[in-house]
GUPAVEX-795831 format. One line per field, with one value per residue (C-alpha): residue in one letter; x, y, z. Coordinates in steps of 0.2 Angstrom, whole numbers, always signed. Example, Ala and Ser with C-alpha at 12.3 -4.5 7.8 and 13.67 -1.06 7.14 Angstrom:
! GUPAVEX-795831
r = (A | S)
u = (+62 | +68)
v = (-22 | -5)
w = (+39 | +36)
***
This chain:
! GUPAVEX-795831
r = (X | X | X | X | X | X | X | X | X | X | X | X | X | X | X | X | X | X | X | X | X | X | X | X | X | X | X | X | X | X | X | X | X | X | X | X | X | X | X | X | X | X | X | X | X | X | X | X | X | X | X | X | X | X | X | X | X | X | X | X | X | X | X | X | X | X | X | X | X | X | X | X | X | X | X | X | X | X | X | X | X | X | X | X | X | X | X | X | X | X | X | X | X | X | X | X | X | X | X | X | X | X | X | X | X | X | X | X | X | X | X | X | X | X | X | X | X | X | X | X | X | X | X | X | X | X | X | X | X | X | X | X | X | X | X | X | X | X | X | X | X | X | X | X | X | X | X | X | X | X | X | X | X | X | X | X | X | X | X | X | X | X | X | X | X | X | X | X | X | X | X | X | X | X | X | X | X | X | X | X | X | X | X | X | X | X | X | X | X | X | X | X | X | X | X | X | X | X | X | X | X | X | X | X | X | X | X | X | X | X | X | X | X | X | X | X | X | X | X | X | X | X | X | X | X | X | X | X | X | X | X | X | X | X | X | X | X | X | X | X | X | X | X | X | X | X | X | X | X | X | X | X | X | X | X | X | X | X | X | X | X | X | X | X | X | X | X | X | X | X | X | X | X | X | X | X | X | X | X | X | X | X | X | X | X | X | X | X | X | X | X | X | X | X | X | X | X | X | X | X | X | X | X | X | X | X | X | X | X | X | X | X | X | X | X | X | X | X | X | X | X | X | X | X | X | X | X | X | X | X | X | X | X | X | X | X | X | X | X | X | X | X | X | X | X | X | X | X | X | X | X | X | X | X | X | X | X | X | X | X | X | X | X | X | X | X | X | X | X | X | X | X | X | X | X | X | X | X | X | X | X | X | X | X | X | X | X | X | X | X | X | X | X | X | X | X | X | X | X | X | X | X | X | X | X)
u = (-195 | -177 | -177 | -161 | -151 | -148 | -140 | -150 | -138 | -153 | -172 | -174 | -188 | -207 | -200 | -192 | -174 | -162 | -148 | -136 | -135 | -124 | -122 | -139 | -152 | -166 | -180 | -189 | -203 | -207 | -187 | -175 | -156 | -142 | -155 | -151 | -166 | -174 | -183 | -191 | -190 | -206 | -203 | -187 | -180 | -164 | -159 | -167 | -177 | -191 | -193 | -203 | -198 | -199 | -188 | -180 | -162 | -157 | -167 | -165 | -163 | -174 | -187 | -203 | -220 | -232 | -248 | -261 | -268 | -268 | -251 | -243 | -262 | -271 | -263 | -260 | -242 | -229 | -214 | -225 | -213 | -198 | -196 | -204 | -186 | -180 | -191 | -187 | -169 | -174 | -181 | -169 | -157 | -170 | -170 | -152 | -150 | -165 | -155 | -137 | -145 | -149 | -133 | -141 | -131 | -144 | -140 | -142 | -161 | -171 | -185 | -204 | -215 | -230 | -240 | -234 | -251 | -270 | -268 | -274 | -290 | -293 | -297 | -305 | -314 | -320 | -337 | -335 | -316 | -300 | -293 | -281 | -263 | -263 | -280 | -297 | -303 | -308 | -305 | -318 | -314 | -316 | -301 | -288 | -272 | -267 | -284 | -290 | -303 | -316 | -313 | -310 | -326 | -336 | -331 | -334 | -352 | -356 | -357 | -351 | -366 | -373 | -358 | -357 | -360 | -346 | -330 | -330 | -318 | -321 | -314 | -312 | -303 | -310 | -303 | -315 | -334 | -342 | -332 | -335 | -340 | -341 | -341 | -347 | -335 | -350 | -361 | -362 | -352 | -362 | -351 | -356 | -369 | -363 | -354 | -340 | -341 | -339 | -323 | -314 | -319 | -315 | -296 | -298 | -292 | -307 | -319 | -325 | -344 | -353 | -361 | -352 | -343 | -363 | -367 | -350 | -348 | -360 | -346 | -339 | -329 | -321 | -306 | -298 | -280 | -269 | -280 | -287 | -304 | -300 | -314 | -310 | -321 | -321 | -317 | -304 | -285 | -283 | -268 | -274 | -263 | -270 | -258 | -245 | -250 | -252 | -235 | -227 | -234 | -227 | -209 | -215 | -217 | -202 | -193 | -206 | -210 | -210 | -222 | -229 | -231 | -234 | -244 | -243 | -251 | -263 | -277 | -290 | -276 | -273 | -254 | -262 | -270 | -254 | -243 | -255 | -250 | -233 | -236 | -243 | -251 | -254 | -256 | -265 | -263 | -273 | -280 | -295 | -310 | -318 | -302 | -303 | -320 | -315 | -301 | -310 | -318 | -304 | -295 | -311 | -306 | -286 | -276 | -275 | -280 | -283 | -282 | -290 | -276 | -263 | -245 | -240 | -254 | -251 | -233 | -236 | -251 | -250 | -236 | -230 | -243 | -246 | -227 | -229 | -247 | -242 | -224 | -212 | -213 | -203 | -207 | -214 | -222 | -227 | -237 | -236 | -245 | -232 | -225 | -220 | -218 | -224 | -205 | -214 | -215 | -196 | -189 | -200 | -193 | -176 | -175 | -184 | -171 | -184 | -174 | -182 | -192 | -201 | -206 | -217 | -218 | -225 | -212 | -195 | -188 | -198 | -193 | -175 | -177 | -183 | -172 | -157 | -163 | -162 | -146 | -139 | -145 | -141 | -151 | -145 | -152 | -155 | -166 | -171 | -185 | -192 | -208 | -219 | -234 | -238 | -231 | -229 | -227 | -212 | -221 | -210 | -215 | -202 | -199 | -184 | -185 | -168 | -163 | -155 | -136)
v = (-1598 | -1598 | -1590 | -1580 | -1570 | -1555 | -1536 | -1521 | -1506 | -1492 | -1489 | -1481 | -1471 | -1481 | -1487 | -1503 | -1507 | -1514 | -1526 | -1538 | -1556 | -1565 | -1548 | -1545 | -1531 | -1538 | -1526 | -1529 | -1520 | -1518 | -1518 | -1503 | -1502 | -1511 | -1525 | -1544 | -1553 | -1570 | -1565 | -1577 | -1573 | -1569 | -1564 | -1565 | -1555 | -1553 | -1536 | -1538 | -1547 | -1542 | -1554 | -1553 | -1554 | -1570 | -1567 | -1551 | -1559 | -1540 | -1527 | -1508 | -1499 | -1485 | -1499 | -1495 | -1505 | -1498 | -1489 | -1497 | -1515 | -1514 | -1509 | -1519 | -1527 | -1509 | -1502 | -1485 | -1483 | -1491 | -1485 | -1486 | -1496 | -1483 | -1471 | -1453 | -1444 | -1458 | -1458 | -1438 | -1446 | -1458 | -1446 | -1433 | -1449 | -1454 | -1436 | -1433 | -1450 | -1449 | -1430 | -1438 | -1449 | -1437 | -1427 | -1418 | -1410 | -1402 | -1388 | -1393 | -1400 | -1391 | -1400 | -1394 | -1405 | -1409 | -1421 | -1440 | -1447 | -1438 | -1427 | -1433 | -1424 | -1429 | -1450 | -1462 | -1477 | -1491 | -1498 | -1488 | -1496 | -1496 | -1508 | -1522 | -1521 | -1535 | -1538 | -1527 | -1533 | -1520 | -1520 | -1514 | -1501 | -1488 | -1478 | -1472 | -1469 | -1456 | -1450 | -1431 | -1431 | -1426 | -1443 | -1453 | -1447 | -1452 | -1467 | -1473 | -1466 | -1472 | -1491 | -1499 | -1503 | -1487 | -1478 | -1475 | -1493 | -1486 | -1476 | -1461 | -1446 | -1440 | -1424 | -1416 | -1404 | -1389 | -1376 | -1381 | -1377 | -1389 | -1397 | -1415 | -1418 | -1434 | -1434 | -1450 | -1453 | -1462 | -1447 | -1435 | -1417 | -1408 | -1394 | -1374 | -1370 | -1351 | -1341 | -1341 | -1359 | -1359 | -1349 | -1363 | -1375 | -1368 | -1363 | -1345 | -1335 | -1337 | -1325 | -1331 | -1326 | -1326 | -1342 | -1353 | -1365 | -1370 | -1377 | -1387 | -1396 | -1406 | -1406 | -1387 | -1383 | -1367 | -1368 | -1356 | -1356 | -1344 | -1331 | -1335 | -1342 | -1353 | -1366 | -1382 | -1397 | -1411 | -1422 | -1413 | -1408 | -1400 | -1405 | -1418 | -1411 | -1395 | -1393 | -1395 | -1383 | -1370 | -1371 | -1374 | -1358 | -1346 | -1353 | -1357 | -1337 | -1332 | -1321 | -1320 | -1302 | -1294 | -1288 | -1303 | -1321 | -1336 | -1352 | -1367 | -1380 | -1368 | -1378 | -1370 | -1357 | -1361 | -1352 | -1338 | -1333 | -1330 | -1327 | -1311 | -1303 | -1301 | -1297 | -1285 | -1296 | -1315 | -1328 | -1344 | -1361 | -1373 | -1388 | -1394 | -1383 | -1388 | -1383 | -1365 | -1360 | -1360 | -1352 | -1338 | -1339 | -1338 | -1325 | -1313 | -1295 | -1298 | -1293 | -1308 | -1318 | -1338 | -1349 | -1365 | -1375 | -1386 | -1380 | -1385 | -1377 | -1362 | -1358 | -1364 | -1353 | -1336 | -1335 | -1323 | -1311 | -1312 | -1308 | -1294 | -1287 | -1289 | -1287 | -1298 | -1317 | -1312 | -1329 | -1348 | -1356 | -1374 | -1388 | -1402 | -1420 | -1435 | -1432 | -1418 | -1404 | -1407 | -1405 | -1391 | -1379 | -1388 | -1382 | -1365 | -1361 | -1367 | -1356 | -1341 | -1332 | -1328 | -1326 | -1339 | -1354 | -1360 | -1379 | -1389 | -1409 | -1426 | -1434 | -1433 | -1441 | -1433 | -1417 | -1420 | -1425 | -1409 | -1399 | -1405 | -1399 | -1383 | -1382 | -1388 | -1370 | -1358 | -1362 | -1365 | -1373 | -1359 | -1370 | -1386 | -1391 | -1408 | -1407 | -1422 | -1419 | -1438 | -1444 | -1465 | -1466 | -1468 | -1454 | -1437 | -1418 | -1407 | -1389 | -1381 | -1363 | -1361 | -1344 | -1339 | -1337)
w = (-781 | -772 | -754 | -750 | -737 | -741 | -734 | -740 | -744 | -748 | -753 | -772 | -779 | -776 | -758 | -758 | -755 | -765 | -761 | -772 | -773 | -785 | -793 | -797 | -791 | -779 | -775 | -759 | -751 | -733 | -731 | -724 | -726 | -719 | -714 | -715 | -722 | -729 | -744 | -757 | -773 | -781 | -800 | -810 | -825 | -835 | -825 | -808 | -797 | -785 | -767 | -754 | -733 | -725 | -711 | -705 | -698 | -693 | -692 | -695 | -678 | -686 | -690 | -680 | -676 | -691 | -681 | -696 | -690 | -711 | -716 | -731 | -733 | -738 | -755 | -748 | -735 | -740 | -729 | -710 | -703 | -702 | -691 | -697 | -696 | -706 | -717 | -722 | -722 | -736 | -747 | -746 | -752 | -766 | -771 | -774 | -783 | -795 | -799 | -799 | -812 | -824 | -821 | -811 | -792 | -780 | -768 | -748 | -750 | -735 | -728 | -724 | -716 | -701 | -694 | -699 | -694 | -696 | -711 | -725 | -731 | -748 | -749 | -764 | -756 | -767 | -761 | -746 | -740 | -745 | -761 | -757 | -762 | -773 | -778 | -781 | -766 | -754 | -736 | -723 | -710 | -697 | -694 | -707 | -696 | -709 | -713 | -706 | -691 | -701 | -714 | -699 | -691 | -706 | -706 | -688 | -690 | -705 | -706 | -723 | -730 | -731 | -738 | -760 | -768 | -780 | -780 | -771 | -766 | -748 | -744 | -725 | -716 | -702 | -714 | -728 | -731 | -730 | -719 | -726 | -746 | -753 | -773 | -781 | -798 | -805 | -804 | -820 | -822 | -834 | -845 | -841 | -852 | -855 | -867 | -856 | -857 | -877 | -877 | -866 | -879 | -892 | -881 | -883 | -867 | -855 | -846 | -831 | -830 | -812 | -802 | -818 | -805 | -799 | -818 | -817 | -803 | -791 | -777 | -774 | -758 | -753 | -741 | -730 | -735 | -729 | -726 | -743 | -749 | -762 | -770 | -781 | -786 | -774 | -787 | -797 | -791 | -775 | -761 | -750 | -736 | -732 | -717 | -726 | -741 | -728 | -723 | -739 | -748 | -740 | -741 | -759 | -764 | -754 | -765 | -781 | -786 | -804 | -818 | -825 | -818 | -831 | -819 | -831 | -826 | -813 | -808 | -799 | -797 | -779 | -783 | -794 | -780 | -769 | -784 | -790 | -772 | -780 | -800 | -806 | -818 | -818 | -834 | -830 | -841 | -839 | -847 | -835 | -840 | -825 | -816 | -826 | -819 | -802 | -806 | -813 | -797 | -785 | -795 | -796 | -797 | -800 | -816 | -825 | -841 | -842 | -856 | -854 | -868 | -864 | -860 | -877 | -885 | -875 | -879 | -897 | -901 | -886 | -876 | -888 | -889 | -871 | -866 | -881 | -872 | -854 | -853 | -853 | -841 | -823 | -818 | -824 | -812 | -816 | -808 | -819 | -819 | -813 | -833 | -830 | -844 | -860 | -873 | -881 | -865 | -857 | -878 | -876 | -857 | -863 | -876 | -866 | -855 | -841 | -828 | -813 | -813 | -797 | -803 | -792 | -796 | -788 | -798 | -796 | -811 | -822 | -814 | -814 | -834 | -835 | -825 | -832 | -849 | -841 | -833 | -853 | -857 | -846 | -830 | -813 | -795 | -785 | -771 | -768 | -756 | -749 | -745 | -735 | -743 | -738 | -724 | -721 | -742 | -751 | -761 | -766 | -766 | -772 | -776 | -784 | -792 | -806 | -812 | -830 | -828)
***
């Protein structure tokens, strides 16, 4: 393949820069803004092509020394090698222009983050390492710079060898009990075996019955969030930046009072938990049955009702009766996988008139798709909030709450 010079003009959304040549679009990793580089071109198509650096004519000034002896080798960081400030500087820029490209104009985005380096509590290994960027190798080691102490000291104690032959999830943090759980994926969750258990298969609104969460996961930890104890399976969803989380929920519920909250997309209900502070009543969606159970658990002796459906599902089949029974919906709260809202609940909330959503994403684009859906009927940006859930990535946490005109 051809080797070029090339000027970077600005990073997009996955983390690598983009810069022109001949008029064409070259993605290049590893790269920051306004830098002069050798690059050799490693795959061509008719829009674009992608390069890699052989050279770096003129660096960045806010391009650093990465602290990982395994940056660019281990799949994990992908934007180590700018500064950390620069790096919030980076993503507020991704965040307005994945927004400006769905029509889409944020208010000034605030920032909320923490420690660049040692706080990630929730790890998968393969074989005991990481996995190679560009191949399922896996690489040995024992220190993550990004890892939490308590993942970093598993790791220099236990050699290699003698970690799971398999992939695991390792999570670790002093706020959790137990401190240290490793969940291996290969091992089997057996289904509660309780009647509770049949009316989450079935999709009907669930009743949590006592000690379910022990027939349903092999890998329960409870965490001290807050001033909350709030437990989760090892192996399902939960934040892996627990610092962060602590920080971010109270900005989160700033301003969210009423009657009734609706939490689509609630998980174990880690933001029930603080929303039901401020509602008098609290309706939970969620898909994960696993995920219901403990939030059952967390959400013990709280007004509140669950149903363990999809969103679609949900606003297809109960939302209805549920604003009829428990008032009308003050707030939607939603907490959606990187595809964001299922059409049926962005047509339903569209169509709604509750006044405030607080939406909560790991993708940007498909949040702003969604978003812009609202503003098209009657829906405006109140907020909007970076927030550096992970730290050395080119990865994007954002919250933005949008009230009815």
């Amino acid at each position: 393949m051809a080797t070029i010079d090339i000027i970077t003009h600005k990073m997009i959304f996955g983390g690598k820069s983009l810069g022109k040549f001949n008029e064409k679009s070259v993605f290049i990793p590893f790269s920051l803004p306004e830098e002069t580089l050798r690059v050799e071109i490693t795959r061509n198509t008719r829009g674009y092509d992608e390069a890699k650096i052989i050279e770096i004519l003129k660096p960045s000034p806010r391009r650093v020394r990465p602290p990982c002896p395994l940056y660019q080798k281990c799949g994990g960081c992908n934007i180590m090698h700018a500064d950390y400030n620069f790096q919030l500087e980076l993503k507020k820029q991704i965040m307005l222009d994945t927004f400006a490209r769905a029509g889409v104009k944020l208010p000034q985005i605030k920032v909320i983050s923490k420690n660049p380096l040692g706080y990630r509590n929730r790890m998968e290994f393969l074989s005991g390492g990481l996995q190679e960027r560009t191949s399922n190798n896996v690489i040995a080691l024992d220190n993550c710079p990004v890892a939490a102490p308590e993942i970093n000291r598993w790791l220099s104690e236990v050699p290699q060898k003698s970690r799971p032959k398999e992939r695991a999830i390792v999570f670790g943090s002093d706020r959790a009990n137990p401190n240290l759980t490793i969940a291996e994926i290969s091992s089997t969750i057996n289904p509660p075996k309780s009647g509770a258990a049949e009316k989450i298969r079935r999709g009907k609104k669930f009743r949590a019955c006592r000690n379910s969460s022990q027939t349903i996961s092999q890998n329960p930890v409870e965490i001290n969030l807050c001033g909350k104890k709030i437990s989760f399976d090892a192996k399902g969803f939960f934040q892996s930046n627990v610092g962060m989380l602590e920080l971010a929920i109270p900005m989160i519920m700033e301003g969210l009072s009423g009657n009734h909250a609706l939490d689509l997309y609630s998980g174990c209900g880690t933001f029930s938990v603080f929303l039901a502070e401020r509602f008098s009543r609290v309706t939970m969606v969620e898909h994960n049955k696993g995920a219901v159970v403990f939030a059952e658990q967390n959400m013990a002796g709280v007004p509140h009702s669950t149903f363990a459906v999809s969103g679609a599902n949900f606003v297809k089949y109960h939302a209805e009766s549920v604003a009829r029974q428990g008032g009308d919906f003050d707030l939607v709260f939603a907490d959606p996988p990187r595809s964001g809202m299922e059409k049926e609940v962005c047509d339903w909330l569209c169509e709604s008139g509750i006044p405030k959503i607080a939406y909560l994403s790991c993708d940007t684009a498909t949040q702003a798709r969604d978003v812009a859906r609202f503003e098209q009927n009657g829906y405006s940006i109140e907020e909007a909030w970076l927030l550096d859930f992970y730290p050395q990535t080119s990865h994007l946490e954002t919250f933005l709450t949008c009230v009815k005109k």
